[in-house]
C-alpha positions as CSV (number, residue, x, y, z in Angstrom):
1,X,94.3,112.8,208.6
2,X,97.6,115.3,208.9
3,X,99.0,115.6,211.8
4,X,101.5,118.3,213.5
5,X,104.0,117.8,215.9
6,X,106.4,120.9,217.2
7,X,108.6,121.4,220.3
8,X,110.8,124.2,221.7
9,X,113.0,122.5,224.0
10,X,116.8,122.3,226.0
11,X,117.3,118.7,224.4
12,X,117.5,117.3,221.3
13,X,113.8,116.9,220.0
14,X,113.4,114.5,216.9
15,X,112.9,111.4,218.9
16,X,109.4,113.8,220.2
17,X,108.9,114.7,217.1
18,X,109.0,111.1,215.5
19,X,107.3,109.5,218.3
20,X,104.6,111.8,218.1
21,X,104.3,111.3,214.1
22,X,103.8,107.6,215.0
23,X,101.4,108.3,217.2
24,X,99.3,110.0,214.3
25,X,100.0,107.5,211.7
26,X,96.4,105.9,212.4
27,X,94.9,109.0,211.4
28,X,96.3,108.2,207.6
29,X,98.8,110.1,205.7
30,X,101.1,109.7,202.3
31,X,104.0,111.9,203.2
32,X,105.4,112.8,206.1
33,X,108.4,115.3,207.1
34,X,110.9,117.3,210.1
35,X,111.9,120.4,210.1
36,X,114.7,121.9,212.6
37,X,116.6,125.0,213.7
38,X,119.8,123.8,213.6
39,X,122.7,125.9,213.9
40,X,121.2,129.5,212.3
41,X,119.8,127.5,209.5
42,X,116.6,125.6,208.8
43,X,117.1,121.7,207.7
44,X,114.7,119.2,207.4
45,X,113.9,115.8,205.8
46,X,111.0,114.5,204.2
47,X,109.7,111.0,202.6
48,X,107.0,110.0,200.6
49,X,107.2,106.5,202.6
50,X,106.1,106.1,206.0
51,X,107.1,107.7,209.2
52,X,109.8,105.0,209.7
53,X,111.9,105.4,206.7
54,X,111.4,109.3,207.5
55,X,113.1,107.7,210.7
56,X,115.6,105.9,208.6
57,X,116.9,108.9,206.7
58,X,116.7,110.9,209.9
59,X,119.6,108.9,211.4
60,X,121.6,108.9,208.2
61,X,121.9,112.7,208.1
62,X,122.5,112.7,211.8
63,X,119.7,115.4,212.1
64,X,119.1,116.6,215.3
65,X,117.9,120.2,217.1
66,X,116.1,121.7,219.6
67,X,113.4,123.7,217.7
68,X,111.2,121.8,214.9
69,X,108.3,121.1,214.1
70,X,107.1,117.7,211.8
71,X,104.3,116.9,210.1
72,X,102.2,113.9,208.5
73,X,100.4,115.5,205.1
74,X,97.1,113.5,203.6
75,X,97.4,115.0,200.0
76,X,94.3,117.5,199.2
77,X,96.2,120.1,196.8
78,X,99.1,118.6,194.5
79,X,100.2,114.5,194.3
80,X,101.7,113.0,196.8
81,X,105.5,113.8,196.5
82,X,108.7,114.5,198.6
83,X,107.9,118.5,197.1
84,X,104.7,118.5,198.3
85,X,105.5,116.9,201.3
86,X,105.5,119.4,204.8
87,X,107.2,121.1,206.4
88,X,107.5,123.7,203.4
89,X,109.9,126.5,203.6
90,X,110.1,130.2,202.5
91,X,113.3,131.6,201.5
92,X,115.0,129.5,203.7
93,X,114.0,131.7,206.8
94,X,110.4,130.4,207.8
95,X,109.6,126.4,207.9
96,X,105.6,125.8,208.2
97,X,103.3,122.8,208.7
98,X,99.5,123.0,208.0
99,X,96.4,121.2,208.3
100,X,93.1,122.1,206.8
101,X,92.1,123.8,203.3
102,X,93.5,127.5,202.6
103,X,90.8,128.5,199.6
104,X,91.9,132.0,198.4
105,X,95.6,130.1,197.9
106,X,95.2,130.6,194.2
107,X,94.5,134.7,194.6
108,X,97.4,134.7,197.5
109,X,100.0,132.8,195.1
110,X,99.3,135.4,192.4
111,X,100.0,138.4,194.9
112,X,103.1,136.4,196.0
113,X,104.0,135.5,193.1
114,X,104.1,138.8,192.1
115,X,106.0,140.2,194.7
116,X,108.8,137.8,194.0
117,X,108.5,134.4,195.2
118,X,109.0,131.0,193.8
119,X,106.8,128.2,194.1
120,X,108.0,124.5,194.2
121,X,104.9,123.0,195.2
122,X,101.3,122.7,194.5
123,X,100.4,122.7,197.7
124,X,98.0,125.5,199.6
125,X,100.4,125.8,202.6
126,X,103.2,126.9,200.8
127,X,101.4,129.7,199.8
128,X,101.1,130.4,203.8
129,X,104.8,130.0,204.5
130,X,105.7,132.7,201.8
131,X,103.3,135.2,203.1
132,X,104.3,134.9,207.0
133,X,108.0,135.1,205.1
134,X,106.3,138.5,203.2
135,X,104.9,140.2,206.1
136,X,107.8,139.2,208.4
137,X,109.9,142.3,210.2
138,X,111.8,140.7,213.2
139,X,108.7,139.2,214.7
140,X,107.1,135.8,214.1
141,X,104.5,136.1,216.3
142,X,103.0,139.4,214.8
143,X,104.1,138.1,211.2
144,X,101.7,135.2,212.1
145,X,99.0,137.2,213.5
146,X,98.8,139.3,210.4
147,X,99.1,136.3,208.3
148,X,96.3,134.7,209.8
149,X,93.5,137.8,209.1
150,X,94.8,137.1,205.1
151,X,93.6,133.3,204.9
152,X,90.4,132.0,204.3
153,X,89.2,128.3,204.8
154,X,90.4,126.3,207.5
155,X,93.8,125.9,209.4
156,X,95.8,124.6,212.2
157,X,99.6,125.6,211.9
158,X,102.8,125.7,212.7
159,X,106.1,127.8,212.0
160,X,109.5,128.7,213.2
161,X,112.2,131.0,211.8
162,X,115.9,130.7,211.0
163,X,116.2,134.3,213.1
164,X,114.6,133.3,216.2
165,X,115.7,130.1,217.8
166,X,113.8,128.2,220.3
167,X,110.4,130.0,219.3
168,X,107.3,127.8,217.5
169,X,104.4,130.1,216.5
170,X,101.1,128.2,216.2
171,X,97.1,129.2,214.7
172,X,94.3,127.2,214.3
173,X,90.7,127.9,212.6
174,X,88.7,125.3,212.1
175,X,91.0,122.7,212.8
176,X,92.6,121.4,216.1
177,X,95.6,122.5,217.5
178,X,96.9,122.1,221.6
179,X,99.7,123.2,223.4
180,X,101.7,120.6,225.2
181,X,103.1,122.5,228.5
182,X,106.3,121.3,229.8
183,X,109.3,122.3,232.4
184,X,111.3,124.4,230.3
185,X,110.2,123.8,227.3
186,X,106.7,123.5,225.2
187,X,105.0,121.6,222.7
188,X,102.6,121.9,219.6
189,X,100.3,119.4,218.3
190,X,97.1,118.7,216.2
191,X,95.9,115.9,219.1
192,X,97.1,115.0,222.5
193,X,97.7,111.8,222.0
194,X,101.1,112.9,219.7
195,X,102.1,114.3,223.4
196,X,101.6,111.0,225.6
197,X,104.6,110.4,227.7
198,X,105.9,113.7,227.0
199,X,104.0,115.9,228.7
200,X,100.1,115.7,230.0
201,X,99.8,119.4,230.6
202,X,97.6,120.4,227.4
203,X,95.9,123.8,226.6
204,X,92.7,123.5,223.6
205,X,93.7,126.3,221.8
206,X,90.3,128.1,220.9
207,X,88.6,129.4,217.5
208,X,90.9,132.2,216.1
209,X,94.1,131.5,218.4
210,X,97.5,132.2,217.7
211,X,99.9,131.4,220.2
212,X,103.6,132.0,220.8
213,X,105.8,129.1,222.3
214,X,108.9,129.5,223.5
215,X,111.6,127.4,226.5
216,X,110.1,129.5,229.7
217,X,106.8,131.2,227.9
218,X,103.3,130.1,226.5
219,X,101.8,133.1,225.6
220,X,98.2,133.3,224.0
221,X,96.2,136.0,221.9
222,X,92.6,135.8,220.3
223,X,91.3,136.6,217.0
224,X,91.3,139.9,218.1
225,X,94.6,140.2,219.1
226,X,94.0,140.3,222.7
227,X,96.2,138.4,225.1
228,X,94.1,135.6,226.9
229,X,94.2,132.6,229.2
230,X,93.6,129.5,228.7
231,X,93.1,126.5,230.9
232,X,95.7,123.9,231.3
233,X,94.0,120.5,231.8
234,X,95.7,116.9,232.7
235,X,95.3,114.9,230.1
236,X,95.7,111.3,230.6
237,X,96.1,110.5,226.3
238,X,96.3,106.7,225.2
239,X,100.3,106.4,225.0
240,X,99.6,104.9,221.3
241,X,98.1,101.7,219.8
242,X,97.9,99.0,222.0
243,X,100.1,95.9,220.6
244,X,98.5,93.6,217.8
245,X,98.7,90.7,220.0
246,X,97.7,87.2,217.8
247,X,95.9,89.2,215.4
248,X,97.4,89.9,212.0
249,X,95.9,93.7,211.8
250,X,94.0,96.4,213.5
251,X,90.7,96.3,212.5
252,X,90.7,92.6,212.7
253,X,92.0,92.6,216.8
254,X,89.0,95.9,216.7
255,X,86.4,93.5,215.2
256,X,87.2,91.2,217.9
257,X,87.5,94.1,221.0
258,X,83.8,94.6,220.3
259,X,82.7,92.8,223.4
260,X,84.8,94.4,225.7
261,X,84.1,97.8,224.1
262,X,80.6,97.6,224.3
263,X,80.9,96.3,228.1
264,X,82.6,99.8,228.8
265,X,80.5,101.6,227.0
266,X,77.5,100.9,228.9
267,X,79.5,99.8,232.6
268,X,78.0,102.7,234.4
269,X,74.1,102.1,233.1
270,X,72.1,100.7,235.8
271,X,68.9,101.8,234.9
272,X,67.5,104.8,232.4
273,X,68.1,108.3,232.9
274,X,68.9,111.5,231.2
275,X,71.8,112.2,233.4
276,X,73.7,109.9,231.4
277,X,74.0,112.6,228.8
278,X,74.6,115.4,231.1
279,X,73.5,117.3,234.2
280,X,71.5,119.3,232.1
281,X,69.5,116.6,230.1
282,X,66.6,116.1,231.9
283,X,65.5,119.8,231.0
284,X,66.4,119.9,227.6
285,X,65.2,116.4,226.9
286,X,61.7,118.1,228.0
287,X,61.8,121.0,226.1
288,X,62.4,119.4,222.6
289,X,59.8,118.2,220.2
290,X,62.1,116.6,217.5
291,X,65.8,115.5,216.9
292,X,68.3,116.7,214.1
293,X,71.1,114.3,213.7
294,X,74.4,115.4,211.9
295,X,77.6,112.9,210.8
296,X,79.5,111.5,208.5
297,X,80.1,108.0,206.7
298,X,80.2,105.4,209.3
299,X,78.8,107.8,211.9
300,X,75.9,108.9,209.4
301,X,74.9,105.0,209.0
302,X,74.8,105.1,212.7
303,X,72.6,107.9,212.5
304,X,70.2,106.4,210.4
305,X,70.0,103.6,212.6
306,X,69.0,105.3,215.8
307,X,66.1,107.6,213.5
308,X,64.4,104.6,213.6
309,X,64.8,103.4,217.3
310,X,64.1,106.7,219.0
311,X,60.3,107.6,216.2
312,X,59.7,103.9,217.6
313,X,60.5,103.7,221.1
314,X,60.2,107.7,222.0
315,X,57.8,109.0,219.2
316,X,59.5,112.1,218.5
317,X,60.9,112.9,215.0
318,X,64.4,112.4,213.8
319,X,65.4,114.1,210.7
320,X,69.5,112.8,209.8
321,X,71.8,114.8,207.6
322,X,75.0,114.0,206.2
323,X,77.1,117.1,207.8
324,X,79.3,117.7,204.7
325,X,75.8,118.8,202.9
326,X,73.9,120.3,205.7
327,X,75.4,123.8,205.9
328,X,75.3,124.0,201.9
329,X,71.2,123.9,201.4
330,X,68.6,126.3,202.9
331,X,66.9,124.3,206.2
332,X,63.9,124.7,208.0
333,X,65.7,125.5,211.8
334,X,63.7,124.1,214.7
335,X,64.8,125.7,217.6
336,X,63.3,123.1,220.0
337,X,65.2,120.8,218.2
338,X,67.8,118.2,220.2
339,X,71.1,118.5,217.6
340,X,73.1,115.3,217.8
341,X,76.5,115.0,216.1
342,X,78.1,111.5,216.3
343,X,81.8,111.4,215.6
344,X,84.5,109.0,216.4
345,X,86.9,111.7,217.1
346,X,85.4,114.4,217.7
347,X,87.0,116.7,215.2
348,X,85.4,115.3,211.9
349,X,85.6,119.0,210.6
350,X,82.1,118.6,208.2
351,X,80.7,117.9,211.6
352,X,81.9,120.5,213.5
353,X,81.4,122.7,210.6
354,X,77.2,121.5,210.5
355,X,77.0,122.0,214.3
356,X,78.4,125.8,214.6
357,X,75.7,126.4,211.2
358,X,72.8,125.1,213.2
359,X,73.6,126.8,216.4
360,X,74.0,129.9,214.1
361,X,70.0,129.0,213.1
362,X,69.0,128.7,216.5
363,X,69.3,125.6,217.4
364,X,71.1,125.6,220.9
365,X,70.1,122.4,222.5
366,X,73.5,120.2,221.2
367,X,74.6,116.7,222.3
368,X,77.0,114.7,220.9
369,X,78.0,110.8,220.7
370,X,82.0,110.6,220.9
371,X,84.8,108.6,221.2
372,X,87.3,110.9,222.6
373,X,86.3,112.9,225.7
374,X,88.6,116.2,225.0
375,X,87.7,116.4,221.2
376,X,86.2,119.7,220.1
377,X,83.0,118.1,219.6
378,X,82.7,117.3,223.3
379,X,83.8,120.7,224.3
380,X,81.3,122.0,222.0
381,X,78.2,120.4,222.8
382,X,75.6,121.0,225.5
383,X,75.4,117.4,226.8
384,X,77.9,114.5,225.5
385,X,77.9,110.6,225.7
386,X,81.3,109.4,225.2
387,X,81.7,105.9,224.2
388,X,84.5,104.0,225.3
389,X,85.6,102.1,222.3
390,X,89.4,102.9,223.1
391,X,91.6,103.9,220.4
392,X,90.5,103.2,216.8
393,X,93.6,102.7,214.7
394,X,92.1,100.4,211.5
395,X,90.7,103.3,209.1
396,X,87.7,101.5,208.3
397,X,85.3,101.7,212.0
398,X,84.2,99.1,213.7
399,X,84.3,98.9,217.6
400,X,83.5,103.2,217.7
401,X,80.4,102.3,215.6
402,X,79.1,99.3,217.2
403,X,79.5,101.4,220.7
404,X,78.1,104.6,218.6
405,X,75.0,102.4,218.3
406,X,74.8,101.3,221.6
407,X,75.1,105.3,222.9
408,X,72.4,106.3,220.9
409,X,69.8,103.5,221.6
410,X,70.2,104.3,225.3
411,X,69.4,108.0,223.7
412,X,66.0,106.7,222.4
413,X,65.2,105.3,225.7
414,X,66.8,108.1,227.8
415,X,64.0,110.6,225.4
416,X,61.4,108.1,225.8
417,X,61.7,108.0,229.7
418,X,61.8,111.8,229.4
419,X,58.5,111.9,227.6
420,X,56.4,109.7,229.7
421,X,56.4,106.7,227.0
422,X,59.0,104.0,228.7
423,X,57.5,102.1,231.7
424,X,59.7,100.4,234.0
425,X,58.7,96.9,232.7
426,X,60.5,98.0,229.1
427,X,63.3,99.7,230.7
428,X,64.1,96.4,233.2
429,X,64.1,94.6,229.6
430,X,66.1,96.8,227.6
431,X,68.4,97.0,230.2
432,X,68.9,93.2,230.6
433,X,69.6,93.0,226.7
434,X,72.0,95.9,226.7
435,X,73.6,93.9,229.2
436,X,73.5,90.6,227.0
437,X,75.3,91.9,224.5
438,X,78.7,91.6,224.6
439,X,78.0,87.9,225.1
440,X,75.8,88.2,222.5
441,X,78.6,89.6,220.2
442,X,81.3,87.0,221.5
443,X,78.8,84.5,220.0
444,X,78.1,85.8,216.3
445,X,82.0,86.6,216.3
446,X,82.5,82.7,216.6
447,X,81.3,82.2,213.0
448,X,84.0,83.8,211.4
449,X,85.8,80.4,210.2
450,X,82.3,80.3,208.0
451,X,82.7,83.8,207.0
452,X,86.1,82.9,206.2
453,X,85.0,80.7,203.2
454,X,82.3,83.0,201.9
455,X,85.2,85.5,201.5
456,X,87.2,83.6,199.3
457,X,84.3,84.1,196.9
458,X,84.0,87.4,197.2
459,X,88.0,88.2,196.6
460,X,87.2,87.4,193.2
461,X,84.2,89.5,192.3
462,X,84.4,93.6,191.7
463,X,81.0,94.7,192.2
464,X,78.1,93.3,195.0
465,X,75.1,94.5,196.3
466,X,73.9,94.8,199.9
467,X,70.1,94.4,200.8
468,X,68.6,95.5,204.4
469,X,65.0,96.4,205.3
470,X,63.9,98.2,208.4
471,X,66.4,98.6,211.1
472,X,68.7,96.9,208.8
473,X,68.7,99.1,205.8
474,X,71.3,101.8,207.6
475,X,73.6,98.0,208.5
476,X,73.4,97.2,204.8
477,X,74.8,100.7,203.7
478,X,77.6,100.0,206.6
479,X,78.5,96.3,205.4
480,X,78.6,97.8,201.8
481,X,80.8,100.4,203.1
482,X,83.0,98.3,204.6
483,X,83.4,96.0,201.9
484,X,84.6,99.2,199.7
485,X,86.7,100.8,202.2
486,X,89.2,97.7,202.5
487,X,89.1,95.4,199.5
488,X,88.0,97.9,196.7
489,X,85.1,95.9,195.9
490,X,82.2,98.6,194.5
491,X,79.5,97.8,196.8
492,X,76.2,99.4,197.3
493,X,73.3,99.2,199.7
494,X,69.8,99.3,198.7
495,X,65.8,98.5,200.6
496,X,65.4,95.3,199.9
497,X,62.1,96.5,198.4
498,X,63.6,98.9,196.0
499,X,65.2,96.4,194.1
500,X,62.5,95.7,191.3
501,X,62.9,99.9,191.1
502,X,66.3,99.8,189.1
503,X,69.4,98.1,191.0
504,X,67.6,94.4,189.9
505,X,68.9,95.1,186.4
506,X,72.4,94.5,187.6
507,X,71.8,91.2,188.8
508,X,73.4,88.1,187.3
509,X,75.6,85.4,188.5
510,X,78.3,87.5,188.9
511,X,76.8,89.6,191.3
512,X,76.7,88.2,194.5
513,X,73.9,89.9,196.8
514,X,74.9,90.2,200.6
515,X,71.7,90.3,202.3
516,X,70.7,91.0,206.2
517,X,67.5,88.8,207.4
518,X,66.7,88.8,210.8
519,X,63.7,87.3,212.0
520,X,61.4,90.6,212.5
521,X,58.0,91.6,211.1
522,X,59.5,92.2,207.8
523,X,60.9,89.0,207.1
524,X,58.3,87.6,204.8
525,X,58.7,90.7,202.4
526,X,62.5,90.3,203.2
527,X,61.9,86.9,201.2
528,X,59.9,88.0,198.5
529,X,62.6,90.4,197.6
530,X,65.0,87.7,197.6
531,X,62.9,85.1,195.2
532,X,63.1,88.1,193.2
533,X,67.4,88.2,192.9
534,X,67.4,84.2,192.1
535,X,64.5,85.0,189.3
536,X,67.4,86.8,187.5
537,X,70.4,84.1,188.8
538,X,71.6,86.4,191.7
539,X,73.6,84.4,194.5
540,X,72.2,85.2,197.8
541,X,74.8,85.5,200.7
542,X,72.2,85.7,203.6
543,X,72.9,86.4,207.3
544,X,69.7,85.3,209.0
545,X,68.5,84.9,212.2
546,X,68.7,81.1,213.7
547,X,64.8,81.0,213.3
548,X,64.3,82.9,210.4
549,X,63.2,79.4,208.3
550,X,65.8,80.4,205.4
551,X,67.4,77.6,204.1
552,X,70.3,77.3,202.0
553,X,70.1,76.2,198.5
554,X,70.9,76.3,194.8
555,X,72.6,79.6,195.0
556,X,71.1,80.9,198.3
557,X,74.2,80.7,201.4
558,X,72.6,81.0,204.6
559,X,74.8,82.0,207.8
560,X,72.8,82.0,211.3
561,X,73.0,84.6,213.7
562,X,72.8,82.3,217.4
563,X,69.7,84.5,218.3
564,X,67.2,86.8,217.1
565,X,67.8,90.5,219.4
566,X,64.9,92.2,218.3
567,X,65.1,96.1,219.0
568,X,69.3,96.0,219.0
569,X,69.4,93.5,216.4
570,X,71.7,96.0,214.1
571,X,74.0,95.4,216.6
572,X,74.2,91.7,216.4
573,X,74.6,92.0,212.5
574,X,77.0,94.6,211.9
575,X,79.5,92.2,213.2
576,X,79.3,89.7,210.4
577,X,79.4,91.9,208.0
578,X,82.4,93.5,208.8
579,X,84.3,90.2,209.3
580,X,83.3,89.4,205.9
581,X,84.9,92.9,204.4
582,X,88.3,92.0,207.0
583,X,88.5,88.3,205.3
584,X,87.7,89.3,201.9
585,X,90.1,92.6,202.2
586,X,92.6,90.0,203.3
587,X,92.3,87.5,200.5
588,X,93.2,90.0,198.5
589,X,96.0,91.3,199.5
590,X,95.1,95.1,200.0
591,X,96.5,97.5,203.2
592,X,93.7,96.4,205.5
593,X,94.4,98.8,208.0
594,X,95.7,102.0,205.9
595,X,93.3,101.9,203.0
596,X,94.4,104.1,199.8
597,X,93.3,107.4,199.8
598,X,91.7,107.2,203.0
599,X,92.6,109.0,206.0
600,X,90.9,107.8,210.1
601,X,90.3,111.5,211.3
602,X,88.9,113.5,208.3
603,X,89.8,116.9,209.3
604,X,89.2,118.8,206.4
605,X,86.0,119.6,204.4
């Protein structure tokens, strides 16, 4: 989602700025913009296109500076348009760039309004911009500070004036900002990796922090106005996407990394224990009686998933919660409750959001499942797993869930060992099929040219329905998702055995049903359910286990899985179904990678 980008510096700073931008354009964005201090005045450019045409115009004009800030805007208030587009300015004095969701911008742009200023966007931020611009008397850093104490919602900023070259003013609330710390000059950002190769001197900025950046000074105050410090880490951030290689997009070279990624993920498991969580797991493992999990889309399905594997395998209960509803309904709290939040980046705002309002009920045992071992849900969280999918840059996830799933199914056997109820005769087992996977993966992956032709079917239908049962229900709900994310396609997921409850009416020819079939203990039912779609003329799509005995036939298309993996099973058949969203997405020409309307790091609510 948006991303911010700012230097004060003794060089010219737009190829920073633009190479940071880049670095941020996986996130997803529809406009994108720079904004400099150049000569006593503000200039900047901004483009409705992508960060490269910004780019284009950029060495047209000849811009160039050694204050600015840029910005990449995923539109939430007002059309995506080059007036809509950040950095926004105030009287030609203050430039701004803002991520997050101001909500009293309507009763602010009717103060502001009033007190003289002009709007020319429909944007929240601007509305932030004027009122720094409004409370501003020679000093940007207290103009900021008071500024801040006015806005409600969430917020991660950045601002400079025409009066006070080489100075950047930053804030966040609720949404991620760091400070890039360099030699002689200092850097803003919403995420590390915007940084790499710049600098790898980075300061979180905390809750409430406004700081004041300048060539030779970084200088920090809380919410309360009190100056503090804050520790400067080495951070080692991925330099940007790795190179495409022989595949034609992202999430197709992702699909295919899955192997590898689950290898890493699991590289230092040699046998079962809490410590893989955390120093302190073993005791809190002990002391809780249930589990609350807390995510969002992909990460929600993953959720789902592992309710299922740790009632079976550790017997304790697992109530999951999509985040963005959570803090919005009166709960029961459980304070001997382990809260799990799962989150490729770590700073899925919904989830952060839904893990502060259940500490706030007294929930204090936390642990999350992340892809990115700085996020703010890692520094969050009590106890962490952090998955080592690598960098993530298709929108729609595939390798950070498939490794989600393998983190949390060592979870159910990490609470199980905990509990007394995982002898070492299990654990030696699970362990040698963890280890099986990614050749396990490398396998089912091989039947894409199959997948391939089932695909060009699909490119030509608009609706389809996905049937799981089980384990496999929360893999249905992922393949739909998938298949909706990239090609457009309206896809939804049902229990198999709900069909003959309502979603059976829209069966017909047209509709082809995608359905999951391994060979487990509910296959026979799994069968039933699908006698029932070719009662009505449905056409079957089945990925089945090699000895699932479904055949294809009249309007039944069988794909088979090499082998049947039992317990991590929704591993092996995730993979299918994503390839068959990829090809489809593909045959019909949509932005596989960059989806519209969709952003990779949803950082606002």
């Amino acid at each position: 989602m948006c991303g911010i980008v700012g230097a004060v510096a003794q060089r010219n700073i737009i190829p920073i700025l633009l190479e940071g931008l880049k670095r941020l354009e996986y996130r997803g964005y529809d406009s994108c913009g720079v904004a400099l201090h150049v000569d006593g005045k503000l200039q900047r450019s901004r483009s409705t296109s992508r960060v490269t045409e910004l780019q284009a115009q950029i060495d047209q004009t000849g811009l160039a500076g050694f204050t600015g800030i840029a910005h990449t805007r995923w539109a939430t208030h007002g059309v995506p348009s080059s007036a809509n587009a950040h950095p926004h300015f105030s009287r030609e004095r203050i430039a701004l760039v803002h991520n997050g969701i101001i909500e009293n911008h309507e009763e602010l742009r009717a103060e502001l309004s009033a007190a003289g200023y002009a709007f020319e966007s429909q944007t929240d931020t601007e509305v932030i911009a004027h009122l720094i611009d409004h409370l501003y008397q020679g000093d940007l850093f207290e103009a900021v500070q008071q500024a801040v104490k006015r806005l409600s919602g969430a917020f991660a900023i950045a601002v400079f004036c025409r009066n006070e070259p080489h100075r950047v003013v930053g804030a966040r609330l609720g949404s991620p900002l760091i400070v890039g710390v360099g030699k002689g000059e200092n850097f803003i950002a919403s995420d590390a990796m915007a940084l790499a190769g710049t600098t790898d001197q980075i300061i979180y900025l905390e809750e409430g922090d406004v700081v004041d950046l300048q060539l030779q000074k970084c200088w920090i105050v809380d919410s309360q106005g009190t100056s503090v410090q804050r520790e400067i880490r080495t951070v080692h951030a991925h330099s940007g996407a790795a190179e495409l290689g022989p595949y034609r997009h992202y999430m197709q070279k992702e699909i295919f990394e899955q192997p590898r990624a689950i290898a890493d993920t699991l590289e230092s498991v040699s046998n079962i224990m809490p410590e893989l969580f955390g120093d302190k797991a073993y005791g809190i493992f002990k002391d809780i009686d249930s589990v609350l999990i807390l995510a969002c889309g992909t990460s929600y399905y993953a959720g789902l998933t592992a309710k299922y594997w740790i009632e079976s395998i550790a017997k304790i209960t697992v109530n999951v919660e999509i985040a963005s509803e959570y803090r919005y309904r009166d709960s029961v709290p459980n304070p001997k409750s382990l809260v799990v939040t799962i989150s490729q980046s770590g700073e899925t705002a919904d989830t952060l959001a839904a893990l502060k309002h259940a500490r706030d009920l007294g929930m204090l045992h936390t642990l999350t499942v992340c892809n990115v071992a700085t996020s703010a849900m890692v520094r969050e969280c009590e106890l962490a797993y952090i998955t080592h999918a690598g960098v993530e840059v298709g929108v729609a996830s595939t390798k950070a869930f498939t490794t989600q799933l393998a983190a949390l199914f060592l979870l159910a056997l990490s609470l199980a060992q905990t509990k007394g109820r995982l002898n070492d005769e299990q654990e030696a087992e699970h362990i040698k099929a963890l280890r099986h996977l990614p050749v396990a993966i490398s396998a089912v992956l091989a039947l894409e040219p199959q997948i391939i032709a089932w695909a060009e079917r699909f490119a030509a239908k608009e609706n389809a329905l996905f049937l799981g049962r089980g384990l496999h229900y929360p893999i249905a709900m992922e393949g739909a998702l998938k298949l909706k994310e990239i090609s457009y396609i309206h896809a939804e997921a049902y229990p198999a055995g709900e069909l003959k409850h309502g979603p059976l009416a829209l069966v017909t020819q047209e509709m082809p049903v995608v359905t999951v079939a391994p060979n487990d203990t509910l296959i026979e039912k799994l069968k039933s359910n699908m006698q029932e779609v070719r009662a009505r003329g449905g056409e079957l799509y089945v990925f089945a286990d090699a000895d699932s005995r479904i055949t294809a036939s009249e309007g039944i298309h069988v794909i088979r899985l090499p082998e049947h993996y039992g317990l991590l099973s929704p591993i092996l058949h995730t993979i299918p179904l994503q390839l068959l969203a990829y090809h489809t997405a593909l045959a019909r020409g949509t932005d596989v990678d960059k989806p519209r309307n969709l952003a990779k790091s949803v950082t606002v609510e």
